[in-house]
C-alpha positions as CSV (number, residue, x, y, z in Angstrom):
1,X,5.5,-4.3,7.6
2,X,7.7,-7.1,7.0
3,X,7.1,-10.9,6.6
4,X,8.5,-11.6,9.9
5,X,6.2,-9.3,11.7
6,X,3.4,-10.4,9.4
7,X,4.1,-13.6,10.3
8,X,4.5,-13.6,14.2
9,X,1.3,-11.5,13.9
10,X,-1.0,-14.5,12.4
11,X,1.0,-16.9,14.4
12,X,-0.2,-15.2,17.2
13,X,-3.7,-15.0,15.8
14,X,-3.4,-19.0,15.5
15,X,-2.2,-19.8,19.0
16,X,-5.8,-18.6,19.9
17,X,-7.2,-21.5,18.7
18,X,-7.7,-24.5,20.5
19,X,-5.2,-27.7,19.2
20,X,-7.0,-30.4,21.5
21,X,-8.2,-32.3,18.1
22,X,-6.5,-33.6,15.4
23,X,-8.6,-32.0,12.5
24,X,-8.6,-29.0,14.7
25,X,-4.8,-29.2,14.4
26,X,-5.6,-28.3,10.4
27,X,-7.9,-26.4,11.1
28,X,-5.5,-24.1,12.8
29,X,-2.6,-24.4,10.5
30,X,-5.7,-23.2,7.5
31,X,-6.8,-20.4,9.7
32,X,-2.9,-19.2,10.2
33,X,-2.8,-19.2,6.5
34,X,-6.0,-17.3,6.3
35,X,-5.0,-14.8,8.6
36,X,-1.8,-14.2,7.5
37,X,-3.4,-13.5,3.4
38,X,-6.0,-11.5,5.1
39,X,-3.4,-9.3,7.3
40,X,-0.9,-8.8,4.1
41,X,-3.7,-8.1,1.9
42,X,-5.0,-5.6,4.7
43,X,-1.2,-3.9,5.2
44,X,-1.2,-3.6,1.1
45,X,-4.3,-2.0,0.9
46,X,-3.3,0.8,3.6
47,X,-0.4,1.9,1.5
48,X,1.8,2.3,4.6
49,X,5.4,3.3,3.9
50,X,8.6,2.4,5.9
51,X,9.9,5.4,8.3
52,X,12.8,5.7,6.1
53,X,11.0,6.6,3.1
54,X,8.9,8.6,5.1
55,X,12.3,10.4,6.4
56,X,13.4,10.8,2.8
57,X,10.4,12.7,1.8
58,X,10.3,14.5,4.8
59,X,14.0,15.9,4.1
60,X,12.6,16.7,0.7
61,X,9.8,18.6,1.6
62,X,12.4,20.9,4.3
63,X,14.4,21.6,1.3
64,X,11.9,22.7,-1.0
65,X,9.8,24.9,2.0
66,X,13.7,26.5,2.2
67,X,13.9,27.3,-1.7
68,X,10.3,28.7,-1.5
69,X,11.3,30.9,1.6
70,X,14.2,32.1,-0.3
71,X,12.6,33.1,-3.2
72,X,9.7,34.8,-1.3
73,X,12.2,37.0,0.6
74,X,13.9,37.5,-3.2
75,X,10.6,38.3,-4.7
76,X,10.0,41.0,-1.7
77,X,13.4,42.6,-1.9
78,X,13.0,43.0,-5.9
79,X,9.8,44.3,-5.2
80,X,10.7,46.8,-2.7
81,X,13.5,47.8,-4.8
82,X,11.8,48.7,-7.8
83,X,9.5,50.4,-6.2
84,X,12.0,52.6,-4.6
85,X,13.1,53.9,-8.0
């Protein structure tokens, strides 16, 4: 997630609080603060990845189940062919 969205996020979070009072006024710019440490430490902990890494991996993992496929239908075809001899 990126700071932007992280961001908005405890901005949003923030408007919830009232602003009628001046030391409620801090109180609300501390809590955005809080929020948005406690959301990015949150995000950090969940290990998320971005779709494009998740793409890359993905493609990865295609190729590799392809190679394996290959060599299984080699491995059959040697098999069968030795054992026709």
């Amino acid at each position: 997630m990126d700071k932007n969205t992280l961001d908005d996020l405890a901005s949003r979070l923030a408007d919830a609080v009232p602003n009628d009072i001046e030391n409620l006024a801090q109180l609300r710019g501390d809590m955005e603060q809080n929020f948005r440490a406690l959301l990015s430490d949150l995000l950090d902990r969940l290990e998320l990845v971005t779709r494009e890494e998740f793409d890359v991996q993905r493609k990865v993992l295609e190729r590799t189940r392809e190679k394996l496929d290959a060599l299984e239908r080699e491995l059959v075809a040697l098999q069968s062919d030795s054992g026709a001899d």
